[in-house]
C-alpha positions in Angstrom: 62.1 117.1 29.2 64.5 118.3 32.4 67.4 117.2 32.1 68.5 115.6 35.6 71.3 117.0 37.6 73.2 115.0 40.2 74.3 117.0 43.1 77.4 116.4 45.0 78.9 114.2 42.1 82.0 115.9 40.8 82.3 115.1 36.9 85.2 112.9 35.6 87.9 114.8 34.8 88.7 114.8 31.2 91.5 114.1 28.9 93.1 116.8 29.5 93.0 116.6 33.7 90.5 119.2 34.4 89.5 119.0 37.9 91.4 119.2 41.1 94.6 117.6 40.6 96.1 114.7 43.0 99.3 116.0 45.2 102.2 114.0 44.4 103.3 111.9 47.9 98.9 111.8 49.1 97.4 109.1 50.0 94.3 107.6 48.4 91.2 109.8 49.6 89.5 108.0 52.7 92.9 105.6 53.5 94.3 105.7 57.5 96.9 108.3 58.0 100.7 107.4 58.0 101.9 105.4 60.4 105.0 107.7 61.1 102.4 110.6 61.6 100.8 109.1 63.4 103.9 108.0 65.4 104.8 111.8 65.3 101.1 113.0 66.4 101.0 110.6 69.7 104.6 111.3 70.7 103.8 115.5 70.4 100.5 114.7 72.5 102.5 112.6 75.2 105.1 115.6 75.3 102.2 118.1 75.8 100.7 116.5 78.6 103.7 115.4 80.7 104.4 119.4 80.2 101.1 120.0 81.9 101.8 117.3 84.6 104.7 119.4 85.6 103.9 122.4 85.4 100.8 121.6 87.7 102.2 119.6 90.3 104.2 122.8 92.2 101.1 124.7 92.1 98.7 121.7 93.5 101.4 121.2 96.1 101.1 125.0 97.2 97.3 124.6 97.2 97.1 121.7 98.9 99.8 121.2 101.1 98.5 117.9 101.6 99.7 116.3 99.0 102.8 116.7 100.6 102.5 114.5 103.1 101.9 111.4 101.2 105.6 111.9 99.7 106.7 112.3 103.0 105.4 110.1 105.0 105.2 107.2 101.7 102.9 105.0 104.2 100.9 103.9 101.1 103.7 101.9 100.2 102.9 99.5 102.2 104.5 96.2 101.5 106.0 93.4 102.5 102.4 92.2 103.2 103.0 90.1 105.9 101.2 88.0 108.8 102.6 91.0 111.5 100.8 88.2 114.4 103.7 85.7 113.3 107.1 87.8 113.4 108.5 84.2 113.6 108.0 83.8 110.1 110.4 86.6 110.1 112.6 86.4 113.4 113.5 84.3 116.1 112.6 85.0 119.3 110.2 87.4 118.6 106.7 88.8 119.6 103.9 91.0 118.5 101.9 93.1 120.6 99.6 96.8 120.5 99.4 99.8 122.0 96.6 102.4 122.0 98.3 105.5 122.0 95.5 107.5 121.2 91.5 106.8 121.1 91.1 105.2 118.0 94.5 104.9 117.6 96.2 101.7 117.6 100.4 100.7 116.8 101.4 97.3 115.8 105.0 96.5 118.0 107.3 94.0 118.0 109.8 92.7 120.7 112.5 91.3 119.4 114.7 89.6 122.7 118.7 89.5 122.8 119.5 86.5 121.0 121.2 84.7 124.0 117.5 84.2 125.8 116.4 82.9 122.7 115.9 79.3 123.6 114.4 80.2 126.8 112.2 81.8 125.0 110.4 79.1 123.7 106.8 78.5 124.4 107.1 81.7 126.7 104.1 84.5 126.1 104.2 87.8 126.0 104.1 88.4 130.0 107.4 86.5 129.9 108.9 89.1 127.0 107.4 92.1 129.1 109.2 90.8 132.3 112.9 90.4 130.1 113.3 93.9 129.5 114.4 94.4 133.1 117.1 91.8 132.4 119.9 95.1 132.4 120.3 93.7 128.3 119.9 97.9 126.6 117.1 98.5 125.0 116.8 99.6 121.4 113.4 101.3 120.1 113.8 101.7 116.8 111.6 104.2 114.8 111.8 103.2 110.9 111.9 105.9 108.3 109.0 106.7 105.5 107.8 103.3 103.5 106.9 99.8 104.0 106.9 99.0 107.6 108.5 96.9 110.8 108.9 94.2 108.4 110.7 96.2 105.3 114.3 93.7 104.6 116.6 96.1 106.0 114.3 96.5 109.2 114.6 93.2 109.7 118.5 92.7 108.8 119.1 95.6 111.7 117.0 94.2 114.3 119.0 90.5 113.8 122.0 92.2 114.3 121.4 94.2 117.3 119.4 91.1 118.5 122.9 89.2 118.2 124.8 91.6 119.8 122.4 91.6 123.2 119.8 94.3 122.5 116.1 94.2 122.7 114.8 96.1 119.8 110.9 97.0 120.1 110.0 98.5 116.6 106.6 100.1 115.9 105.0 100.4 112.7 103.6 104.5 113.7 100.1 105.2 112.8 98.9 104.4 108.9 102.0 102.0 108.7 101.4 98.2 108.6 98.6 97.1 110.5 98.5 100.3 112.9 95.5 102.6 113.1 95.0 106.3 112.2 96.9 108.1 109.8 100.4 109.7 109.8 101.3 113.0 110.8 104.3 114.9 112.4 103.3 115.0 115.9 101.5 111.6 115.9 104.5 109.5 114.8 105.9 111.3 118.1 103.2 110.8 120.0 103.4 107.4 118.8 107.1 107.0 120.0 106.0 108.4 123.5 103.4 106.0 123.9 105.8 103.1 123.3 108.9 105.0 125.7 106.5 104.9 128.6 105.5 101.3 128.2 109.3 100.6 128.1 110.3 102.7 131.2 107.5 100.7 133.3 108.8 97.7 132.4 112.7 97.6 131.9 113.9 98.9 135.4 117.6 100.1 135.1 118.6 98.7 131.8 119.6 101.4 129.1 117.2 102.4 126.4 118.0 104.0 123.6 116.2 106.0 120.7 117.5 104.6 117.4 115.9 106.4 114.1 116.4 106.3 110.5 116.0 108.3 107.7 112.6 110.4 108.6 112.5 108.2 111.7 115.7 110.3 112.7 113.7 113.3 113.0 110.7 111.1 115.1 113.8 110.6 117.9 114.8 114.0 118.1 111.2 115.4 118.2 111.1 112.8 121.2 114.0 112.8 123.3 113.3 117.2 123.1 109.5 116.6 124.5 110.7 114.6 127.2 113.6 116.8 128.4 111.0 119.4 128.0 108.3 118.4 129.6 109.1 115.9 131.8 112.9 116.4 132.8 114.0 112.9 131.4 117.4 112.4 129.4 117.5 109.7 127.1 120.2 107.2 127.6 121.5 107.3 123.9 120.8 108.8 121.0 121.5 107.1 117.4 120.9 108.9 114.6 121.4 106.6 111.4 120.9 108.6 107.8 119.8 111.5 109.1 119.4 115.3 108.1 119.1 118.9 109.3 115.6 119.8 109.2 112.6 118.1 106.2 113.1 121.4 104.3 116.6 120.9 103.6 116.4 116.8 102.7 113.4 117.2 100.3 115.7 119.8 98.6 118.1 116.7 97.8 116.3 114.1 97.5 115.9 112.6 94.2 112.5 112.8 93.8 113.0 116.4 93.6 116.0 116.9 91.3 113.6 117.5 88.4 112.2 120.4 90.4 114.8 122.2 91.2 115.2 124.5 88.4 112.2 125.3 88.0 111.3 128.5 88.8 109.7 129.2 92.5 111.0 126.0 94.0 111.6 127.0 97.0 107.7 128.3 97.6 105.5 126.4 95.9 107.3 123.5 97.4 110.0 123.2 99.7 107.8 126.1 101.7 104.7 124.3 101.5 106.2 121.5 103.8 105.6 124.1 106.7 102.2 124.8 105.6 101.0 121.1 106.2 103.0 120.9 109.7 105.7 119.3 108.8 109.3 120.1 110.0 111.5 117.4 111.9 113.7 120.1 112.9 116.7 117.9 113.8 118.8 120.7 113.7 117.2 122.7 116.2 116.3 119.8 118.5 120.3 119.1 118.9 121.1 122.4 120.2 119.1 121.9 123.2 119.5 118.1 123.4 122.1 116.6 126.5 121.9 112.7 125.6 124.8 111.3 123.9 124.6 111.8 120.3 125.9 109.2 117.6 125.0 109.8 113.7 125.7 106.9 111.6 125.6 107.9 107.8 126.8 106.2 105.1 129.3 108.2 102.2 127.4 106.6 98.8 123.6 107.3 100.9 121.9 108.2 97.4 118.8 109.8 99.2 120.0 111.7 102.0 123.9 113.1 101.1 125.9 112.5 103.9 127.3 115.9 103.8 123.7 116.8 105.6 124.4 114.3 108.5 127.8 116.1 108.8 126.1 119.3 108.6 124.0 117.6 111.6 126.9 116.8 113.5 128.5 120.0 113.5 125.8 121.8 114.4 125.4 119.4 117.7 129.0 119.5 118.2 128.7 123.1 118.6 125.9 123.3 121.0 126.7 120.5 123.0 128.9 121.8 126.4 130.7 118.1 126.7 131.8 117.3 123.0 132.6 113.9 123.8 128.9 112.5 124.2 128.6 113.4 120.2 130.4 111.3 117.7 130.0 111.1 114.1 130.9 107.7 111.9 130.9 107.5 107.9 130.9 104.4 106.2 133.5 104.2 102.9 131.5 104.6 99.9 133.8 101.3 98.8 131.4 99.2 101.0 128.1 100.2 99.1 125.6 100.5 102.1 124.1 103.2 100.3 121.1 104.7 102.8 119.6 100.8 103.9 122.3 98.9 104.5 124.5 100.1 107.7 123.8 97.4 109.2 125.6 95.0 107.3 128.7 96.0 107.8 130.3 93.6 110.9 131.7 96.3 113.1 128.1 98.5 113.6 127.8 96.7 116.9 130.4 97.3 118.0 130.5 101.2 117.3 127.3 101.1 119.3 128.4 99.5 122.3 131.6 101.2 122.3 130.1 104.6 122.6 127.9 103.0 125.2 130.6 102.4 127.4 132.6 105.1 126.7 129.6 107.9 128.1 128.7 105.7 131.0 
């Protein structure tokens, strides 16, 4: 009779331990592995790919210069979501209103009166608004930096303050921000700014109106006020530059999104060059050396995003060019008052900077 054989079956082992012998420390055969190598084996993985993240990210950049621009111009983040028809949920004396600046391009405005016509204002529409800016009150159009949009907190703070101290403000949301049309891009934010500088000028007769930018917006008032002495011969009546910088190349080398960058080896071209290569350059620098409107940069000493030693930089170079050095001035605010890069305007005595230079270069 054959004697059956049983395949795969490892005999027993015997008295004597024949057979592969058990490591000391293993775990049963077919139990879960360790929790701590496990542990150990998903923190190594994690580690690996973050590695790969950023390594990539400098050479996507230089491929697709793109990218770029939605770190620049941040218009995805676009919150407060907000009713932009009812700026009275927001502000007094306030109305909404678009411009088509381009075909199929449409910005979201609003006009924000000097708070002394504010009870006349009541009940009033937006012929009546158009018909104040003529009131010899100046006029502020304020072009916002990169993020949220004419509703952001500090937006709003600004445009109460200057309200109070007898401005008009008219701040746009450019195109992509808020409930405006199109998407963003170097010359259409100016184009943008134009649009809304011509509706002003048919409308607000001899008062004063002034280009006041922040942050990235800073570089959206230079680009303008050069186009228009350019072109069209016209000198802006004031100039405010609040958080600014020299030229995009040199702020995205400092801002903090970029610290972890900056070591790493070709910087400088796969990224801070690749700026250029999607058209973007808000060349403040170069714009105030052929600039003639009074000049006044605002810039706070703890600004966390934009060093203030690039608004000084800013400054100097202007102060330079500039034949009559009084029409440039250059304010810090004390690092002991925490404004950081948002908050200028709560400090009491901003209006009256403003208005002081105003009357000092008329």
């Amino acid at each position: 009779m054959k004697r059956c054989s049983q395949r795969g079956v490892a005999p027993p082992p015997g008295p004597q331990g024949e057979g592969p012998a058990a490591r000391a420390g293993d775990p049963p055969a077919g139990s879960p592995r360790p929790r701590g190598r496990r542990s150990s084996w998903l923190f190594k993985t994690l580690i690996l790919h973050l590695l790969i993240i950023y390594v990539s990210v400098p050479f996507l950049v230089r491929l697709f210069p793109a990218l770029l621009a939605k770190f620049v111009f941040l218009n995805i983040m676009a919150f407060p979501f907000v009713d932009f028809g009812k700026p009275e949920l927001l502000l007094n004396h306030t109305v909404n209103f678009y411009l088509t600046t381009e075909p199929e391009v449409t910005i979201g405005v609003w006009h924000v009166l000097p708070a002394s016509r504010g009870i006349e204002a009541q009940g009033k529409d937006h012929s009546w608004y158009e018909e104040t800016l003529a009131d010899d009150n100046p006029v502020i159009i304020y072009l916002h930096g990169n993020g949220g949009n004419r509703a952001s907190g500090h937006r709003v703070s600004l445009m109460k303050v200057m309200s109070g101290a007898g401005f008009h403000i008219l701040a746009l949301d450019y195109r992509g921000y808020g409930d405006s049309s199109g998407y963003p891009s170097e010359t259409g934010l100016t184009t943008d700014a134009m649009c809304l500088y011509d509706w002003v000028k048919a409308r607000s007769g001899n008062s004063t109106v002034l280009f006041w930018g922040h942050s990235l917006g800073s570089g959206v008032a230079t680009n303008l006020a050069r186009k228009l002495l350019e072109e069209k011969g016209i000198q802006v009546d004031l100039i405010v530059l609040e958080a600014a910088y020299t030229n995009i190349r040199e702020a995205a080398a400092h801002i903090p999104i970029t610290r972890i960058y900056r070591q790493f080896p070709g910087f400088e071209y796969l990224i801070l060059d690749s700026l250029a290569l999607g058209d973007m350059f808000f060349r403040n620098d170069e714009n105030v050396k052929v600039l003639t409107s009074p000049l006044l940069i605002l810039h706070s000493e703890d600004d966390p995003i934009l060093p203030v030693h690039l608004g000084r930089k800013l400054f100097e170079i202007a102060l330079h060019s500039y034949e009559n050095k009084d029409k440039v001035k250059f304010v810090a605010f004390p690092e002991k008052l925490g404004l950081a890069h948002e908050n200028i305007c709560l400090d009491p005595e901003l209006p009256a900077i403003v208005k002081d230079f105003l009357k000092n270069i008329k």
